[in-house]
C-alpha positions in Angstrom: 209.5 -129.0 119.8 210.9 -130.7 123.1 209.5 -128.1 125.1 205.6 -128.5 124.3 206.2 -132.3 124.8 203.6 -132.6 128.0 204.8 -134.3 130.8 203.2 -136.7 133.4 202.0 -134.6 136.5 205.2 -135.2 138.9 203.5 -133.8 142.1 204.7 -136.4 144.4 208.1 -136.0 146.4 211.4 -137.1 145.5 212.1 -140.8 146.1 215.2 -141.1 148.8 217.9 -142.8 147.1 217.3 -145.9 150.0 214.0 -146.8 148.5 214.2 -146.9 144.5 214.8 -150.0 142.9 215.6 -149.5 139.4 217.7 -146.9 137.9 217.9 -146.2 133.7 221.3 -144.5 132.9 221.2 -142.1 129.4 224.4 -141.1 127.9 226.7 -140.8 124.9 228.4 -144.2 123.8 231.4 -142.7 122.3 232.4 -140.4 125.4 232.0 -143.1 128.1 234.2 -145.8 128.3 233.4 -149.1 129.1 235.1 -149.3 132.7 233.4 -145.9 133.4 230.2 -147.3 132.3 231.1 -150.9 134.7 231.8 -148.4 137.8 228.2 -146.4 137.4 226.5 -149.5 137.6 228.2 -151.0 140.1 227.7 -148.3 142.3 223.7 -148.9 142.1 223.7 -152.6 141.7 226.3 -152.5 144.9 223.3 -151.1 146.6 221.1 -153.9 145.8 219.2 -150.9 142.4 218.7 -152.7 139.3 220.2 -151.0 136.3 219.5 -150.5 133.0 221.3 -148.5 130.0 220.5 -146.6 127.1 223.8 -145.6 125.0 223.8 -142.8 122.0 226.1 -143.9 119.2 226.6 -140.7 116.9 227.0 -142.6 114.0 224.5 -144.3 111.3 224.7 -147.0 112.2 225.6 -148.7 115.9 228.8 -151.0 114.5 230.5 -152.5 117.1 227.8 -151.7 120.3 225.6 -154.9 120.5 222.4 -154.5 122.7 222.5 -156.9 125.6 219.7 -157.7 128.2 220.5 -154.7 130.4 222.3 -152.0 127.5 220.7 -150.7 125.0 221.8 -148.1 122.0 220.5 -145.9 119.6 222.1 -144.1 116.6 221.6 -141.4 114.0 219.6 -143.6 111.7 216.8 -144.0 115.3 216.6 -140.0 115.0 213.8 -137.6 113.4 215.2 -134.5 111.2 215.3 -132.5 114.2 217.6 -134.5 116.0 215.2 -136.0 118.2 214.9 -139.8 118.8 211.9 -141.9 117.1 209.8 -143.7 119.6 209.4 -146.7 118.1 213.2 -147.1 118.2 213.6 -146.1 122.2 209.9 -147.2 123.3 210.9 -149.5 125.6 213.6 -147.5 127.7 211.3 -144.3 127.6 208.4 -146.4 128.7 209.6 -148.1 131.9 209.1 -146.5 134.8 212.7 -146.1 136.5 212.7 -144.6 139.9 215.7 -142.4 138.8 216.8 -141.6 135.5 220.5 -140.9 135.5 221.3 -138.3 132.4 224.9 -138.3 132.0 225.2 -135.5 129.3 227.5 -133.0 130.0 226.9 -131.2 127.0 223.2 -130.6 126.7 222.4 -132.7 123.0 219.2 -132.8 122.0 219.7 -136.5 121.3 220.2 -137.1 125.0 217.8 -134.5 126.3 215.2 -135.3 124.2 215.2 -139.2 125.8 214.9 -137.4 129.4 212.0 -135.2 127.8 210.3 -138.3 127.1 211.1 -140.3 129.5 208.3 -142.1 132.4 211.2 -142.1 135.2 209.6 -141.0 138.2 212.8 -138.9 139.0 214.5 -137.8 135.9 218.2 -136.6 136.9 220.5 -134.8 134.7 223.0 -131.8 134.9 221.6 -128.1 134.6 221.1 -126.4 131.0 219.5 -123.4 130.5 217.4 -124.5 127.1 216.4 -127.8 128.4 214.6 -126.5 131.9 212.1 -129.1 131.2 214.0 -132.0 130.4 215.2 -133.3 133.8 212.9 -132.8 137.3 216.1 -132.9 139.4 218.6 -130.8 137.7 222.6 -130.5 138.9 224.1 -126.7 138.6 227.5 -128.3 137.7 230.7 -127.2 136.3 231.7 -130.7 134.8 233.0 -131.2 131.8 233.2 -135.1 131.6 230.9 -137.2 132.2 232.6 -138.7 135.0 232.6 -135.2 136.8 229.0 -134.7 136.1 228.3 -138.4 138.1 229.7 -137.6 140.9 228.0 -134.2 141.4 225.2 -136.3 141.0 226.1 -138.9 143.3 226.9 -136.3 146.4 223.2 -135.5 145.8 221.0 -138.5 145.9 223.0 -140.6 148.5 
């Protein structure tokens, strides 16, 4: 279903990291902490990038994780049967047009895929899986297993 999602035509080059301005981060609530989170978006706002999150709670509800101006979060009860996030619940985040989109699953879920799939990120960024070619237009061949070894295979390649 993901895969016949058609995608803006992305024919222009990649944006060097130098000249973006904003940057939308993607990943799973429950497997970042919130220092971890504090130290990816300090590393773009120390470089002058504005930064906005979106945060998957795999729960039914989001509990404890309160949007804020710059985080946002979606949950199980935002998702279609299939896994995949409703529209109206993640319009906003898939609608604005970050020069990179920062993917930070290291597991390849369709939750998190599926907002990259979407996504109207100039750049979509995101680590390397073999059923979601189509997902990400820079994509990371990366052995990490957390999400914090995943960011900094990222990092080496966009700075």
């Amino acid at each position: 279903m993901l895969a016949k999602h058609k995608q803006q035509d992305k024919s222009e080059r990649l944006t060097s990291f130098k000249s973006i301005m904003n940057v939308g981060i993607v990943y799973d609530a429950k497997k970042i902490s919130p220092i971890f989170l504090n130290r990816v978006t300090g590393f773009f706002e120390a470089e002058g990038k504005s930064v906005c999150t979106l945060g998957f709670v795999n729960e039914k509800e989001l509990g404890e994780y309160l949007p804020t101006l710059r985080e946002e979060f979606f949950c199980k009860k935002d998702l279609t049967f299939w896994k995949i996030p409703k529209k109206d619940g993640i319009h906003k985040f898939i609608t604005t047009p970050f020069d990179y989109l920062i993917n930070l699953d290291s597991e390849g879920s369709v939750e998190l895929q599926s907002i990259s799939t979407f996504s109207n990120a100039k750049t979509r960024i995101g680590k390397y899986f073999e059923e979601f070619p189509f997902a990400q237009d820079f994509m990371v061949k990366s052995l990490a297993e957390t999400e914090e070894e995943l960011f900094n295979d990222i990092t080496k390649y966009i700075k």
